[in-house]
C-alpha positions in Angstrom: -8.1 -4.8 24.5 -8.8 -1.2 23.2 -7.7 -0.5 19.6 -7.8 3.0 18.0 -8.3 3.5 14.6 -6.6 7.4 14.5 -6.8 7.2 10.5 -10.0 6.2 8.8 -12.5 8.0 6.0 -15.3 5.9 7.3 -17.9 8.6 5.3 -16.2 7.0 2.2 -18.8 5.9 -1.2 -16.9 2.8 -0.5 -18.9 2.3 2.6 -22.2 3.3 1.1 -23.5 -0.3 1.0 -22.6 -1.7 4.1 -21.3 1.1 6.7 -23.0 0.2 9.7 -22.3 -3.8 9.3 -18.2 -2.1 8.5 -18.2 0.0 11.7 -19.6 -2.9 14.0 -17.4 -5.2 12.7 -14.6 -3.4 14.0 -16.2 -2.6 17.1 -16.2 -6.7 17.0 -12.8 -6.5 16.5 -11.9 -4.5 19.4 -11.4 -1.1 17.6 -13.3 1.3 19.6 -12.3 4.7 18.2 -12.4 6.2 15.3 -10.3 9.4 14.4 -12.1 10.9 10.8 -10.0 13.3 9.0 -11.4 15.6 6.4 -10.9 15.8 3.0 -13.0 19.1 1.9 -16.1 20.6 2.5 -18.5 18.3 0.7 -17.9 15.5 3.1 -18.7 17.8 5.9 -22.0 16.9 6.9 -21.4 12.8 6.1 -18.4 13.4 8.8 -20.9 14.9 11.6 -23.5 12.2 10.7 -21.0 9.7 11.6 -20.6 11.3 15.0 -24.0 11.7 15.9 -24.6 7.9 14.9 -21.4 7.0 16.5 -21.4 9.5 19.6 -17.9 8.7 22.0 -16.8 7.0 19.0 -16.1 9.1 16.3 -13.9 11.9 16.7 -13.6 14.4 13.9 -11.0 16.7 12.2 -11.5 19.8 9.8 -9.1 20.2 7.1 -8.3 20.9 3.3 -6.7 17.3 2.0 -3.8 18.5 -0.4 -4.9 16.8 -3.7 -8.5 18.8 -3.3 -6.2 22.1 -3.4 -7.5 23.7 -6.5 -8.8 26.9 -7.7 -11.0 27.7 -4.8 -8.7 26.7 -2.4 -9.8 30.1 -0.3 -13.3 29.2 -0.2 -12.5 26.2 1.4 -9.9 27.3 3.8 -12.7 29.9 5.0 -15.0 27.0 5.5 -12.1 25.1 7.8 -11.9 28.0 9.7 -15.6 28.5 9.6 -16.0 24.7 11.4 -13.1 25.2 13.8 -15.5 27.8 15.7 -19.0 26.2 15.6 -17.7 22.6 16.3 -15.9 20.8 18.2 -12.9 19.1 16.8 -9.7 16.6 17.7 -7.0 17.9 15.2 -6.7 20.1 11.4 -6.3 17.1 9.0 -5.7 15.7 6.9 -3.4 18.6 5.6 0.1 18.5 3.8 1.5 18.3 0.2 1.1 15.6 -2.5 3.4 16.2 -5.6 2.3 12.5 -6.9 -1.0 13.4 -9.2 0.2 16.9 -10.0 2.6 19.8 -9.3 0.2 22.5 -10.8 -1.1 23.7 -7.7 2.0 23.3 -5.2 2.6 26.8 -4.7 -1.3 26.8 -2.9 -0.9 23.5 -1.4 2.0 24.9 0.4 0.2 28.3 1.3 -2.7 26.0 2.1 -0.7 23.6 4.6 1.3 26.6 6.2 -2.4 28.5 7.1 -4.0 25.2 8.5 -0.9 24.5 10.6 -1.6 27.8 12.3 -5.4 27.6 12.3 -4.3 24.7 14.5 -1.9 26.5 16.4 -4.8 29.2 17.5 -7.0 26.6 18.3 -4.2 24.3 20.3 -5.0 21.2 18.1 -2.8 18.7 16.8 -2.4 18.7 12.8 -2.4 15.5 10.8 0.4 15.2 7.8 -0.8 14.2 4.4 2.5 13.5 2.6 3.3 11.9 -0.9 6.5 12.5 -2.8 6.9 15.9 -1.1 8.8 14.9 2.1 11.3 17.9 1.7 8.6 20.6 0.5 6.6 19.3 3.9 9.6 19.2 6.2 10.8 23.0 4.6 7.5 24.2 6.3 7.4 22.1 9.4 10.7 24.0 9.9 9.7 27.1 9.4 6.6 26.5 11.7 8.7 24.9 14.2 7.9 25.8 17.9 5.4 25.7 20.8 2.2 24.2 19.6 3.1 22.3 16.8 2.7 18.5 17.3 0.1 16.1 15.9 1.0 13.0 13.5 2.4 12.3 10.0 0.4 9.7 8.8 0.4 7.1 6.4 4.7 7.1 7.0 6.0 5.9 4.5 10.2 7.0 4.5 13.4 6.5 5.6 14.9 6.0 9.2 16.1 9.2 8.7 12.8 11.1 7.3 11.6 9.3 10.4 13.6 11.1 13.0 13.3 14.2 11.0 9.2 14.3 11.4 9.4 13.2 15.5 11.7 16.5 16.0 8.6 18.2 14.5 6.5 16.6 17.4 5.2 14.3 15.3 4.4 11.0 15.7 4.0 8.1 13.2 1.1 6.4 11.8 1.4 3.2 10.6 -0.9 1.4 8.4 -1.5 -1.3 6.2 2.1 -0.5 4.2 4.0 -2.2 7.1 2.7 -5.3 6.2 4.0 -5.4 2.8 7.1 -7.4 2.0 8.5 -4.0 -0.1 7.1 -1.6 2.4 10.5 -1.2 4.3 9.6 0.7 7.2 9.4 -2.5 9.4 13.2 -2.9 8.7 13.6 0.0 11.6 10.9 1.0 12.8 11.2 -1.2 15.9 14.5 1.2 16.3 11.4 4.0 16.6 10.1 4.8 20.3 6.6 2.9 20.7 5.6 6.4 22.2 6.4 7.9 18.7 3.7 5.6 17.3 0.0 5.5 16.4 -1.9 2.7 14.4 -4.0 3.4 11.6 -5.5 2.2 8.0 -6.2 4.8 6.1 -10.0 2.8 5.1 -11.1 2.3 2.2 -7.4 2.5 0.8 -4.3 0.8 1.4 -5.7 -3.0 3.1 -2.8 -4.8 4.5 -2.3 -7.9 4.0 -3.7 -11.0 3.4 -6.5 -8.1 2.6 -3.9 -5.9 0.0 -5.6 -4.6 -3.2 -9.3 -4.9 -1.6 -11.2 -2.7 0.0 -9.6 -1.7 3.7 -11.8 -1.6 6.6 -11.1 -0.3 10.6 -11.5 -4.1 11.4 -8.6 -4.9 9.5 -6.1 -2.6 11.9 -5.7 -5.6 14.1 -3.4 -7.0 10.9 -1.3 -3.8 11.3 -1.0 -4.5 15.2 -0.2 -8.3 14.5 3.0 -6.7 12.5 3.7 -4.1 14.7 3.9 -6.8 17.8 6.2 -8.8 15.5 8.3 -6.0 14.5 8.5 -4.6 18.1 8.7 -8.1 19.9 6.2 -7.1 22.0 2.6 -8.6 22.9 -0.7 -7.5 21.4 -2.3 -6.3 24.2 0.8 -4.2 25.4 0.8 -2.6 22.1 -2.7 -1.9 21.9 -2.3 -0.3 25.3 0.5 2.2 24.2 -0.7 3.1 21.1 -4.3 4.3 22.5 -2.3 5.8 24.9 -0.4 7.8 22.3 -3.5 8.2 20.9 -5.2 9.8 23.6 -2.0 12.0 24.4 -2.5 13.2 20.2 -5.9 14.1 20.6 -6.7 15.1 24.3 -9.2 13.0 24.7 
């Protein structure tokens, strides 16, 4: 059984005492791939260590994370743009708005997310949604960008049935992590009314553990918690979920 991890900062501090022993336990597990999305560009070169280490295994993304939007958010939008034509990577992500810290810098986290959705346009790459208490300021650009060549996957979801349906017209599909597993986490009330070809597994690592594991340090090993819930939810085996979300996976990242 083939799990993939489509979500997961494995170049994390968190990591720094025990990252191989980390990665090969969820290799252990049955996680074999590992989609890294970037934050900004000082975890650049811990990102392309991971794939030299981890080659076939680790699959990388380039991309300005919203709450790192700041005063020099040009600088580092030139240095996204600067790694989408010397490397090779799967999506632009993690990119969006996050209105939960701070509204200070919205106006640039929106001109941020807008330029990085059609840096991935040019280079035909899926993007990958960072959203936190801006689901209408994201969806208002999503719209706006609508078309050909926009697809990818809002991750970490988080909202309504509705919000739901709204982000899969975007061609968008879902990633689920650790937050289904929570008794107040409402999305497994109806999700299983969500296509299993509309979702992706994920656990955001080192952040948002599911449970029994909630409030620790997450790890990829622990995504095989978020497919125990997701068989539940969906009534469906394990191993036949596994199967469609890699396959969903794959189909995301063209690989």
């Amino acid at each position: 059984m083939i799990i993939t991890d489509t979500h997961t900062h494995l170049y994390s501090e968190a990591f720094d005492a025990d990252r191989d022993e980390m990665i090969q336990r969820a290799i252990g597990a049955g996680v074999e791939r590992f989609f890294i999305p970037a934050i900004d560009s000082s975890y650049t070169e811990a990102m392309l260590q991971l794939e030299r280490r981890y080659p076939g295994r680790m699959f990388l993304m380039a991309g300005l994370h919203p709450t790192h939007v700041g005063e020099n958010f040009e600088e580092e939008l030139a240095h996204v743009a600067a790694n989408l034509e010397r490397h090779r990577y799967y999506a632009v992500g993690e990119i969006g708005i996050d209105l939960y810290w701070d509204r200070k810098f919205l106006q640039q986290q929106q001109e941020a997310f807008r330029r990085q959705v059609r840096l991935a346009r040019e280079y035909r790459l899926p993007i990958v949604i960072h959203c936190r208490e801006a689901f209408d300021e994201v969806f208002e650009i999503l719209e706006s960008e609508k078309g050909d060549g926009l697809y990818g996957i809002f991750h970490c979801f988080t909202g309504t049935e509705e919000q739901a349906e709204q982000a899969i017209s975007y061609g968008m599909k879902l990633g689920i992590g650790g937050v289904v597993t929570f008794k107040n986490g409402k999305i497994d009330r109806f999700l299983d009314r969500i296509p299993l070809d509309c979702i992706v597994l994920e656990t955001d690592a080192p952040y948002l553990a599911p449970v029994p594991f909630r409030g620790k340090r997450n790890e990829s090993a622990y995504l095989v918690k978020v497919l125990e819930k997701i068989s539940e939810v969906y009534g469906m085996p394990e191993e036949e979920v596994a199967l469609k979300t890699t396959a969903n996976a794959a189909e995301v990242f063209g690989i």
